[in-house]
Each structure stands twice: as structure tokens, then as C-alpha cells.
N, C-alpha and C positions, 0 to 999 in steps of 0.2 A: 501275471504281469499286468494283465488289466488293473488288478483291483489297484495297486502303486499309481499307476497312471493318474485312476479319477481321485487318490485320497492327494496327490499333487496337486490337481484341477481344483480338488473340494481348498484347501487350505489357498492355492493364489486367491479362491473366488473369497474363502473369508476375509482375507487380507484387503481385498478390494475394497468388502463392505464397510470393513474395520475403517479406513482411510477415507472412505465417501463423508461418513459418520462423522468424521473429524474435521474434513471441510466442511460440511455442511454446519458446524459449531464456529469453526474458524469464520466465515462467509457471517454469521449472525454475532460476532463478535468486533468484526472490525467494523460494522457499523457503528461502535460506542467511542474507536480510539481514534484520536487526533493527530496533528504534527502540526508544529507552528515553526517557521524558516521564518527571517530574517534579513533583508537588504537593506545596503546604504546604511550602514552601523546604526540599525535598529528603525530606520526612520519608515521605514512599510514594511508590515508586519502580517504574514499570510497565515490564514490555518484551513489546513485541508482535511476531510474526516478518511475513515478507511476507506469509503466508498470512493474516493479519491474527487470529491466535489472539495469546492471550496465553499465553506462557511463563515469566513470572516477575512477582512483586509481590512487595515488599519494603514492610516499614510499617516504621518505628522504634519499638522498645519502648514507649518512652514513651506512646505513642498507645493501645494496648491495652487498657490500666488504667485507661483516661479516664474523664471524668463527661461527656462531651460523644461517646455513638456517634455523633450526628448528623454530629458534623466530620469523624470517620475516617469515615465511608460517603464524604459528601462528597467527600473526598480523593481517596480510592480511586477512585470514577466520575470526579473531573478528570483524574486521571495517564493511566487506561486511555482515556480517550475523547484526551486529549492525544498519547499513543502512535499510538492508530486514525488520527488526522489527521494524526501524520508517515508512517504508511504511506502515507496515499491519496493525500498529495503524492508520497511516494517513487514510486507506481506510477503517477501521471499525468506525473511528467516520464520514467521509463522509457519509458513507452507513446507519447508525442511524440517521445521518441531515437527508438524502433522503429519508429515508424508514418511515421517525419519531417514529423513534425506534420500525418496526417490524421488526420482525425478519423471513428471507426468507431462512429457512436450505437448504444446496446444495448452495447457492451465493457467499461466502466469504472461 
């Protein structure tokens, strides 16, 4: 009965390492892929990397000059928070490819 026991324990442990393995590919992966959102029909324009930094904001001129900063702030926080939520999608369906859909609470 023992030997069933540890060839269970052997197979979850390989499973582990199988899955570490695949984050650890995932993890060096999503440093290359992007997400670029959108506010104010087009007029700032966010791109955030997997790391989930932002690399790029673009405003349209027009916005600058305004009499309304409140609206470009506005903007600005929808596009980037817009961006961060195609990341967290992009890295929770990564993470259900790699994990094959377990679920590892404390990961994500």
C-alpha cells in the first residue's frame, strides 16, 4: 500500500515541476507581449507590457490646451486602467493554458 502512496506523491511532485516549468516560460514570455486600450474615442492612447508597466501614452494635441484637465486626467486613468485589464485577462488565460486549468490561489 505504501508503494501506491509514494508513486501518487511521485506523479503530483512531477506535475508540480511540469507546471513550475511552464510558468517560469509564461513569466519570460509576457515580458515581450503588449496591450494597447483606448479612451475618449482614440484621443489617449495606453500601452502597457505583460509586466503590467506602462510603456507608452499617447494623448492627441488637442487635449493639452484644454479648459477641461479634469477630462484629460479622466482619460488618461480609463486607457491605463483599460490596458491593466487586457493584461490581467491576457495572464489569466495564459496561466489556465499553463496550469490546464488549476487553479494555484496566491499566483495571479
Amino acid at each position: 500500500m505504501k508503494k501506491a502512496k509514494n508513486t501518487g506523491i511521485n506523479q503530483i511532485l512531477s506535475q508540480a515541476q511540469k507546471i513550475q516549468g511552464k510558468l517560469g516560460r509564461l513569466e519570460d514570455d509576457m515580458k515581450t507581449k503588449i496591450v494597447e486600450a483606448s479612451a475618449g474615442d482614440g484621443k489617449v492612447t495606453a500601452v502597457v507590457n505583460g509586466n503590467r508597466e506602462l510603456i507608452a501614452l499617447s494623448i492627441d494635441p488637442s487635449l493639452i490646451n484644454s479648459d477641461n484637465p479634469e477630462l484629460l486626467e479622466t482619460m488618461i486613468i480609463s486607457g491605463v486602467n483599460a490596458a491593466l485589464e487586457g493584461v490581467r485577462e491576457m495572464l489569466n488565460h495564459e496561466m489556465t493554458k499553463a496550469t490546464n486549468g488549476f487553479s494555484i490561489p496566491g499566483l495571479m
